[in-house]
C-alpha positions in Angstrom: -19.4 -12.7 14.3 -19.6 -14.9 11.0 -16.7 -14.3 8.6 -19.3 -13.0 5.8 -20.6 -10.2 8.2 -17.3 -9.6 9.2 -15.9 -9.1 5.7 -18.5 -6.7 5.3 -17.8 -4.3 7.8 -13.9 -4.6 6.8 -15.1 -3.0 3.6 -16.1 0.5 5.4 -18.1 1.3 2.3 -15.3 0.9 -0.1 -15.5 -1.8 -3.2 -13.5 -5.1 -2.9 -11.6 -3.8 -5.7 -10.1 -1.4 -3.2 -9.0 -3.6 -0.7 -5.2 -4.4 -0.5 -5.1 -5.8 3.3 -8.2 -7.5 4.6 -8.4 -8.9 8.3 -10.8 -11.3 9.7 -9.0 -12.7 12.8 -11.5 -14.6 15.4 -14.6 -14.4 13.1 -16.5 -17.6 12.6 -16.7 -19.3 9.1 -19.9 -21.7 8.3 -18.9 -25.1 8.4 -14.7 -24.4 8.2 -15.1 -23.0 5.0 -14.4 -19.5 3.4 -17.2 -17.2 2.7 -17.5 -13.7 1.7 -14.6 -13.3 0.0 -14.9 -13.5 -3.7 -12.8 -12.9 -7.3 -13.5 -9.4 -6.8 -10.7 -8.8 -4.6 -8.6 -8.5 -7.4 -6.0 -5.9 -5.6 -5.8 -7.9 -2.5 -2.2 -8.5 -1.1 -2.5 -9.6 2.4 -4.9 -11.8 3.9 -5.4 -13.1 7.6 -7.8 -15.3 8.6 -6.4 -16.6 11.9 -8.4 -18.9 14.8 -11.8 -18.5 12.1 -12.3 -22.4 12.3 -11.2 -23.4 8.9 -10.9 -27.1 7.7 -10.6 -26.5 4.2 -9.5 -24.1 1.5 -11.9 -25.8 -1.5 -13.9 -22.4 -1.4 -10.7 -19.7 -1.3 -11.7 -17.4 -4.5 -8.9 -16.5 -7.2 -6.3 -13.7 -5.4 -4.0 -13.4 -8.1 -1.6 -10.3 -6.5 -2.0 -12.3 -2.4 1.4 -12.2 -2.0 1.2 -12.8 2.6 -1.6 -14.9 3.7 -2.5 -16.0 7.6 -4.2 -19.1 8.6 -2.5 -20.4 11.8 -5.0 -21.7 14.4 -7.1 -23.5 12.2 -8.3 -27.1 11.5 -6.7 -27.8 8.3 -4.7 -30.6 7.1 -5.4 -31.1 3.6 -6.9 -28.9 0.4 -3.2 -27.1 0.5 -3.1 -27.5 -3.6 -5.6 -24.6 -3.8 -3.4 -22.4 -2.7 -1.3 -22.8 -6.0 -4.1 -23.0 -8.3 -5.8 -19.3 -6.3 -2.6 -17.6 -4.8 0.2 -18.2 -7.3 2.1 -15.4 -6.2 2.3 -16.3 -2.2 5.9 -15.3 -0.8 5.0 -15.8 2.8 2.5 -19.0 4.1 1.9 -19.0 8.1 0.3 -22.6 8.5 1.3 -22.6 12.4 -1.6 -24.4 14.9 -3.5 -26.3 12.3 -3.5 -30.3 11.8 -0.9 -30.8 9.2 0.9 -33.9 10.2 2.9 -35.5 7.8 5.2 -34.2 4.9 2.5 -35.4 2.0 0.8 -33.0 3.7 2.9 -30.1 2.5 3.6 -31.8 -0.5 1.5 -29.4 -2.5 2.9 -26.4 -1.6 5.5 -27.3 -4.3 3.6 -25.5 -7.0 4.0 -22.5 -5.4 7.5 -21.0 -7.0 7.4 -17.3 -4.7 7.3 -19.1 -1.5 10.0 -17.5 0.7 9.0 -18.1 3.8 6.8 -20.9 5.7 5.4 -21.2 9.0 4.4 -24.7 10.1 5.2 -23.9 13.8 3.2 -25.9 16.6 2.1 -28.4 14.0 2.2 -32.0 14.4 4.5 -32.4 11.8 7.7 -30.6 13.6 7.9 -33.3 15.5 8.9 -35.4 12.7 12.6 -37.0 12.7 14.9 -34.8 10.3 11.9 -32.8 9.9 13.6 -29.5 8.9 15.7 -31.2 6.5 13.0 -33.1 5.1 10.9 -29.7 4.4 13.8 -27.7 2.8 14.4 -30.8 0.7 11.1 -31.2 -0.1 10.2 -27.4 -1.0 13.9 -25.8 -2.6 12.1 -22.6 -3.2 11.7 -21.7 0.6 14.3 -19.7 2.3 12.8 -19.8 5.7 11.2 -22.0 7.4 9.5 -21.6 11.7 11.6 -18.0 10.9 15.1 -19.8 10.0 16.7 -20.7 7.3 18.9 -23.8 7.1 21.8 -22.2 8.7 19.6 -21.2 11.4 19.8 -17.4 10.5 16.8 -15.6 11.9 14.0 -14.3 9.2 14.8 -10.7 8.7 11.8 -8.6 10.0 10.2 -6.7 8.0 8.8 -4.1 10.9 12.2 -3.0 11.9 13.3 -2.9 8.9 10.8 -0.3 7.8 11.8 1.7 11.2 15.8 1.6 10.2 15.0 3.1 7.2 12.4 5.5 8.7 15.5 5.9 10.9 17.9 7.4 8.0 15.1 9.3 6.2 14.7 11.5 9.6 18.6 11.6 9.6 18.7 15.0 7.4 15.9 16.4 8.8 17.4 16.5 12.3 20.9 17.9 10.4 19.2 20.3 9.2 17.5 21.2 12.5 20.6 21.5 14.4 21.9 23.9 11.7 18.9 25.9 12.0 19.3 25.7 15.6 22.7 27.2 15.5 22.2 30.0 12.9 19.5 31.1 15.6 22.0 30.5 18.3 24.5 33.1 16.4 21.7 35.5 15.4 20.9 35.5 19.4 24.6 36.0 20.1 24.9 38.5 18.1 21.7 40.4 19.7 23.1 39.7 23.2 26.5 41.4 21.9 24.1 44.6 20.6 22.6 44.3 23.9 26.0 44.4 25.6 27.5 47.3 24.3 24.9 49.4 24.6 24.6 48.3 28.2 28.3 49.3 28.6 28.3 52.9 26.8 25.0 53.5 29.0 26.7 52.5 32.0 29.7 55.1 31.2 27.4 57.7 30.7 25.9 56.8 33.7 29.5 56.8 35.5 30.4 60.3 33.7 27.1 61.6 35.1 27.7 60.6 38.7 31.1 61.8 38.1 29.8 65.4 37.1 27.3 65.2 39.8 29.8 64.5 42.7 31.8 67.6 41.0 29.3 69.5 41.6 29.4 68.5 44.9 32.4 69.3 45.9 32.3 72.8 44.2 29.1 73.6 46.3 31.0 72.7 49.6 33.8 74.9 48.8 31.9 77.6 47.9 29.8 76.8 51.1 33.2 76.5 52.8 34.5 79.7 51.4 31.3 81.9 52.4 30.7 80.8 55.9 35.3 81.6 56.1 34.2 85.5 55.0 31.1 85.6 57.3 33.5 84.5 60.3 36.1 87.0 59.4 33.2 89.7 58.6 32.3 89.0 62.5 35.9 89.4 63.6 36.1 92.5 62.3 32.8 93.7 64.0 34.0 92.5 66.7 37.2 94.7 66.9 35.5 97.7 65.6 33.4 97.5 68.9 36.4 97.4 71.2 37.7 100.5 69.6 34.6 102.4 70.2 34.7 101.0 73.7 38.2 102.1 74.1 37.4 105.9 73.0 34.9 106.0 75.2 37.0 105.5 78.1 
């Protein structure tokens, strides 16, 4: 897909004016220039036009707020001083993969007073003698350079950065959570104590009612006891009345 079309879709119906990030990786420009991106971009911030086939910059429109701008895997090696004349406020330059082979080369990235951070990586110019040096000397405003700085301290990264502090916003909200957690904890405690008790005074009721019932019980087997005792002697005595009739008989 050519980079014009491409730009196009990008826009999703929305004005240029809109656009703060714009990506146009792996699309084809016409001839290795830039096309379809214009002045009207005005609120553009971060650019990327990565392995698009670009041998010069002559056609880059004025992107006065472009603060991050992609182009590694290109053809370029020259046209560099547009960059300060279109993107004055650049802070981050990746240049990695393209033909840039000697230090005049960079030379014109002088004019560009934000740059923090350069990326010449897998150019023919790193292999240079004293080539580090002779870029840090060369451009005073850089901080890091391949992702290092002179001391060979790693380029912070932005990414992680954004997930630390991500890390400490969510910090209270999961404070807060656990307290939440362990009001509900007591509230269930307390409920399970409710549920306790009355489990206990139903279970003595219970007991007092088994107790009454085995009363009972033992009152019915007296009685039971006591009646069959009378009926026995009741028999006993009908038993001697009978002899005594017998015996006045005789």
């Amino acid at each position: 897909m050519d980079m014009k079309k491409r730009i196009t879709l990008e826009l999703r119906n929305r004005s240029a004016a809109e656009i703060a990030e714009l990506v146009v990786d792996n699309s084809r420009s016409a001839d290795g220039e830039v096309e379809g991106l214009t002045d009207a971009f005005t609120e553009l911030e971060f650019l990327s036009m990565v392995n698009v086939g670009l041998s010069s910059l002559a056609k880059l429109p004025s992107l006065p707020k472009l603060h991050k701008l992609e182009l590694s895997d290109n053809n370029l090696s020259g046209s560099l001083e547009m960059l300060s004349e279109k993107c004055p406020n650049l802070t981050y330059l990746n240049l990695s993969g393209n033909k840039i082979k000697e230090l005049s080369n960079v030379e014109a990235l002088q004019n560009l007073k934000s740059l923090q951070s350069l990326d010449l990586f897998n150019c023919e110019i790193t292999t240079l003698e004293d080539y580090r040096e002779s870029v840090f000397e060369l451009l005073p405003q850089v901080t890091y350079l391949d992702g290092f700085d002179q001391e060979d301290n790693e380029a912070p990264d932005s990414e992680a950065d954004d997930e630390d502090d991500d890390g400490e916003d969510g910090a209270a909200p999961t404070g807060d959570y656990d307290e939440d957690e362990d009001d509900d904890e007591e509230e269930d405690g307390s409920e399970g104590g409710e549920v306790g008790l009355s489990f206990q005074v139903n279970r003595a009721n219970q007991d007092d009612d088994e107790d009454d019932y085995a009363d009972e019980e033992e009152e019915e087997d007296k009685a039971i006891a006591q009646g069959e005792k009378r009926k026995r002697g009741a028999d006993a005595e009908g038993e001697d009345d009978e002899d005594e009739d017998d015996d006045e008989d005789d």
